[in-house]
N, C-alpha and C positions, 0 to 999 in steps of 0.2 A: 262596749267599754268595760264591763264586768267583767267580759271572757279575758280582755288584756291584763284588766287588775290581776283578777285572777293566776293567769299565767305567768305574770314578769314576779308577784309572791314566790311562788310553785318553784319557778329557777332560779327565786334568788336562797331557798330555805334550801333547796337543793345542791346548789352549788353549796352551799356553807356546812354541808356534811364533811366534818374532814376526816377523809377516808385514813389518812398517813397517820394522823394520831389514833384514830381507834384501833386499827390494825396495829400500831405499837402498844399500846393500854392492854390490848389482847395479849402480848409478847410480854406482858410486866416490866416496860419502858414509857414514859412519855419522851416522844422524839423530839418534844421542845429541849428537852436537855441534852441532847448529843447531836454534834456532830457541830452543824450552822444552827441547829434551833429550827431549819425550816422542816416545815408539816410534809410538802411533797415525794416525789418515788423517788427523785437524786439524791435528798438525805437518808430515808427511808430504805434505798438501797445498799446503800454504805455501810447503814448500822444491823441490817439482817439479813444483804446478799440480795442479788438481782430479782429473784421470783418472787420476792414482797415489793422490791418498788416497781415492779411490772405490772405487779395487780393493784399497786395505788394509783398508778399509770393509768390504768384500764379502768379503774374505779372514777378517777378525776373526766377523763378523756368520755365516759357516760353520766358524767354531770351536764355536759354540754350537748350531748346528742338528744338528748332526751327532750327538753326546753324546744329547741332550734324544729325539731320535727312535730313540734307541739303546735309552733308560734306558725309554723307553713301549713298545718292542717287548719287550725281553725283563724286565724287572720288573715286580712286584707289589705289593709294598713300598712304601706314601708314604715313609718317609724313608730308604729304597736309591735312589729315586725322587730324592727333591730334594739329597741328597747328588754325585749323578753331573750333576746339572743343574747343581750348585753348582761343579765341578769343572774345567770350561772358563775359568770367570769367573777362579777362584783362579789355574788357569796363567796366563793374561793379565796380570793383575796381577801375578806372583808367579812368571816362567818361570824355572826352571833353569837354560836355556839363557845365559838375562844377567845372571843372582848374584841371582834374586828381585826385578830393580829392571826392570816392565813398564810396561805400559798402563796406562787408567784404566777398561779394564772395561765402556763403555755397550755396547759394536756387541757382545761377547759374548756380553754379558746380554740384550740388544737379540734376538740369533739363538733362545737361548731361550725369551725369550718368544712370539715368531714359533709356534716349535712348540706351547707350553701354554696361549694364550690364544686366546680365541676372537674373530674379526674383530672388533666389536665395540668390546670392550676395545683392543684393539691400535689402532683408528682414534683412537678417545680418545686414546692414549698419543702418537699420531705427531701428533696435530691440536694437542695439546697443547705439543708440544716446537716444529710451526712457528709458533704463535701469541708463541712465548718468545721463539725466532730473528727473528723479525720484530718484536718487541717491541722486544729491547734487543740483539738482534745478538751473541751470546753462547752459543759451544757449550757454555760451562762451566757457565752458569747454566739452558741447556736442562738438561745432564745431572743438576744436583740437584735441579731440581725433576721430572723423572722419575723419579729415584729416589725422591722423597717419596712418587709414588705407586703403585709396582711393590706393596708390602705389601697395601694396598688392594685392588686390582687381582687379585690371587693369591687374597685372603681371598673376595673376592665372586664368583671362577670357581670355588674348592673346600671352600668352608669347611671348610679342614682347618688342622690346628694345626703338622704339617709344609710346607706351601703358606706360612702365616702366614711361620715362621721363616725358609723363603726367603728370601720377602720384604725381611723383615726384617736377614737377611746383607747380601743384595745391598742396599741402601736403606745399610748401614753401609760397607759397602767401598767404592761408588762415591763418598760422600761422602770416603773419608778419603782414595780413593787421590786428590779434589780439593783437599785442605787448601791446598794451595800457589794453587789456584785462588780459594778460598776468603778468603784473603788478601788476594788482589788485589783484589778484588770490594769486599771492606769498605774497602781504600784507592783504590779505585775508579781502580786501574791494569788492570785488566784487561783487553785489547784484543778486538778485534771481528773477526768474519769478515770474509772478501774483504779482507785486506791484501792487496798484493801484495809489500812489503817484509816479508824478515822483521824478527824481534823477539825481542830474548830474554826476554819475559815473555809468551809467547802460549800458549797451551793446547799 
């Protein structure tokens, strides 16, 4: 029980690193004020070009690998297990660090899965998300509809009822921490990638 306290801490202080604001602070920017206001690499790339939100990308995306490869070396436990998986995602969304008000959680959740799915599943999941981007040019609408199918995806690599709930968290969090993206989409302001002007209505 210790090593899980432990652990689900470890990924949730972890995840609450928020990589997109310190890398702007570093830039003499807090990227809460430009762009959408969000911490992550879509805004973060916007306001200083793709090789910064790539490595907030890769920054967020080892918030989550880290945890997940932690929770399968030393647990036993399916739900000590997906509790510490789940831990990363919540700091993200949810850091301490900036009063609870984060990211939107995919590159987290993203890292995770990385570690507990099997190639397979995870081509599907990426194949999936550039058919979307290339569809309608929309990170935001990539990111819900990956979430619709992470549940899925967890149920048919473990058929466990812990795996399920995963699922299931993560598929709720990414949608809500999108609500404001969600919005846009139904009044169909929502903006597209490769702007190179920012926008105060972009992901």
């Amino acid at each position: 029980m210790t090593t899980f306290i432990l652990l689900f801490i470890f990924g949730y202080l972890l995840g609450s690193i928020p990589s997109g604001y310190i890398i702007s602070r570093k830039k003499g920017v807090d990227i809460r004020t430009v762009g959408s206001g969000n911490i992550g690499g879509t805004n973060v790339s916007r306001a200083f070009g793709l090789k910064w939100g790539a490595l907030v990308g890769i920054l967020d995306i080892l918030k989550g690998i880290i945890p997940a490869y932690l929770a399968g070396l030393f647990l036993t436990n399916d739900w000590q297990i997906v509790l510490v998986l789940l831990s990363p995602v919540l700091g993200h969304i949810f850091p301490v660090w900036l009063k609870f008000k984060g990211g939107k959680g995919v590159a987290t959740t993203a890292g995770v899965l990385l570690v507990i799915l099997s190639f397979k599943y995870i081509a599907v999941l990426l194949a999936t998300v550039i058919m979307v981007l290339l569809a309608l040019g929309m990170v935001s609408f990539a990111s819900l509809v990956l979430a619709l199918l992470i549940p899925l995806a967890l149920w048919n690599s473990f058929y466990s009822y812990p795996y399920l709930a995963l699922g299931l968290i993560l598929m709720l969090l990414i949608w809500w921490a999108h609500r404001e993206n969600i919005q846009r989409i139904k009044n169909k302001t929502e903006p597209k990638i490769f702007k190179k002007k920012l926008q105060t209505n972009n992901q």
